[in-house]
C-alpha positions as CSV (number, residue, x, y, z in Angstrom):
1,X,8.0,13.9,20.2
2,X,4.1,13.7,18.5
3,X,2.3,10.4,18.3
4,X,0.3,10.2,15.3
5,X,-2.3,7.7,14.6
6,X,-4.6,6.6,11.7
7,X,-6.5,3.6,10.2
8,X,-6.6,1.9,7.0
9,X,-8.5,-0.4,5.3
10,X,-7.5,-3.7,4.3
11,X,-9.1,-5.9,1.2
12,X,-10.8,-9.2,2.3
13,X,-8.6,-12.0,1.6
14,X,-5.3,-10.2,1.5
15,X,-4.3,-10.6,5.8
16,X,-1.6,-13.2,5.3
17,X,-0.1,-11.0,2.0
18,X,-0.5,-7.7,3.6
19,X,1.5,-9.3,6.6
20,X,4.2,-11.1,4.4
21,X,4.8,-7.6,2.7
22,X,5.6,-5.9,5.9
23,X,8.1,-8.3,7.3
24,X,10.2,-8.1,4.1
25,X,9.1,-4.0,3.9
26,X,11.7,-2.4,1.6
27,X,15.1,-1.5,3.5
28,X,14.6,2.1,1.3
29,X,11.1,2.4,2.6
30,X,12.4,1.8,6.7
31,X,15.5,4.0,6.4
32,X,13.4,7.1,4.4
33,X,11.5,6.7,7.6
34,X,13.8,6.3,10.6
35,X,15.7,9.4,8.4
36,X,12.1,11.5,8.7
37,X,11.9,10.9,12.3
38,X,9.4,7.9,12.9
39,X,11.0,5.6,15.3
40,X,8.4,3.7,16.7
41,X,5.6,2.3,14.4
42,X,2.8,0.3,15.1
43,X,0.2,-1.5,12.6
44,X,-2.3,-3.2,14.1
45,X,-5.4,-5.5,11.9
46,X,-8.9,-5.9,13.5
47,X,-10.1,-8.9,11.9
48,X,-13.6,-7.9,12.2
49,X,-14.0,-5.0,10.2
50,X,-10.5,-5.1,8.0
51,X,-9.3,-2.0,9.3
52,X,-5.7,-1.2,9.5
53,X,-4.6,0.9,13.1
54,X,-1.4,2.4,13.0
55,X,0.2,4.6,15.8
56,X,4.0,6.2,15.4
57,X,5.9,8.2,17.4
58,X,8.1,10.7,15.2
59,X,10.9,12.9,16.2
60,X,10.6,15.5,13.4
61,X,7.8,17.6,11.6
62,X,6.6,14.6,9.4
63,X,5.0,11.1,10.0
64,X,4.7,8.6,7.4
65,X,1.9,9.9,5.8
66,X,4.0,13.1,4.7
67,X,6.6,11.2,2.8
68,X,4.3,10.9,-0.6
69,X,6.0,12.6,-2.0
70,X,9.4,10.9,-2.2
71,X,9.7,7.6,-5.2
72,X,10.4,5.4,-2.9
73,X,7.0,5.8,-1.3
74,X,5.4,6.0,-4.5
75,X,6.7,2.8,-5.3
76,X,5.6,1.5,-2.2
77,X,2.1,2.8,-2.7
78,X,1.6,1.1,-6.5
79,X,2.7,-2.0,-4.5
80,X,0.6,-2.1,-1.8
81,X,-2.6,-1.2,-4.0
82,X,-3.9,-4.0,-4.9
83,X,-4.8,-5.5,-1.4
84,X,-5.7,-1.8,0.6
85,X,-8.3,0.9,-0.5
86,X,-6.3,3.7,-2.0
87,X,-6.7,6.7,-3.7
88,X,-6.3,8.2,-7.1
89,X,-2.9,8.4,-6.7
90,X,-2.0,5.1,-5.0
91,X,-2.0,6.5,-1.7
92,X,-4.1,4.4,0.8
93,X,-6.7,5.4,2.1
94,X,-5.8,7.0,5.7
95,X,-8.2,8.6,8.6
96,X,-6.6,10.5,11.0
97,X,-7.3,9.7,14.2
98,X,-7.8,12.2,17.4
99,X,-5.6,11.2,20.5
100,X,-8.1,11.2,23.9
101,X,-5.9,9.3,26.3
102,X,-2.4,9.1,26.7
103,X,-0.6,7.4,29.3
104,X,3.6,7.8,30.3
């Protein structure tokens, strides 16, 4: 098991929709990654500063951010793109982020 975690950025104005979109998140999207390994997946919003903080535990060789390039998360990523920074290609913008502390 890794734990992997990174931050995102979220538009101004888009909380409640970014929120509504991950409690009805594709059933494709959630079983492309339980299949990959991620199990437990975390995304957390600091309403200060708009950034997105995710943290996942994953089983296999890739997290969520390895999946690009499968449709389903392309799909996903032309969705999501009008309420997160992204890149060129629809990705969102994503900083990983170096573990300092863990505690069992």
């Amino acid at each position: 098991m890794k734990i992997e975690a990174f931050k995102m950025f979220l538009k101004p104005g888009f909380e409640e929709e970014y929120e509504r979109r991950h409690k009805e998140i594709w059933p494709e999207v959630k079983a492309l990654l339980k299949e990959s390994g991620v199990y437990d997946y975390s995304i957390f919003w600091d309403k200060e500063t708009n950034i997105l903080f995710a943290v996942q535990k994953v089983s296999g060789d890739q997290g969520s951010q390895d999946l690009g390039g499968t449709e389903i998360i392309q799909r996903w990523w032309a969705y999501m793109k009008d309420i997160m920074e992204t890149n060129p290609d629809n990705s969102p913008v994503s900083i990983p982020l170096h573990q300092c502390f863990y505690m069992e």
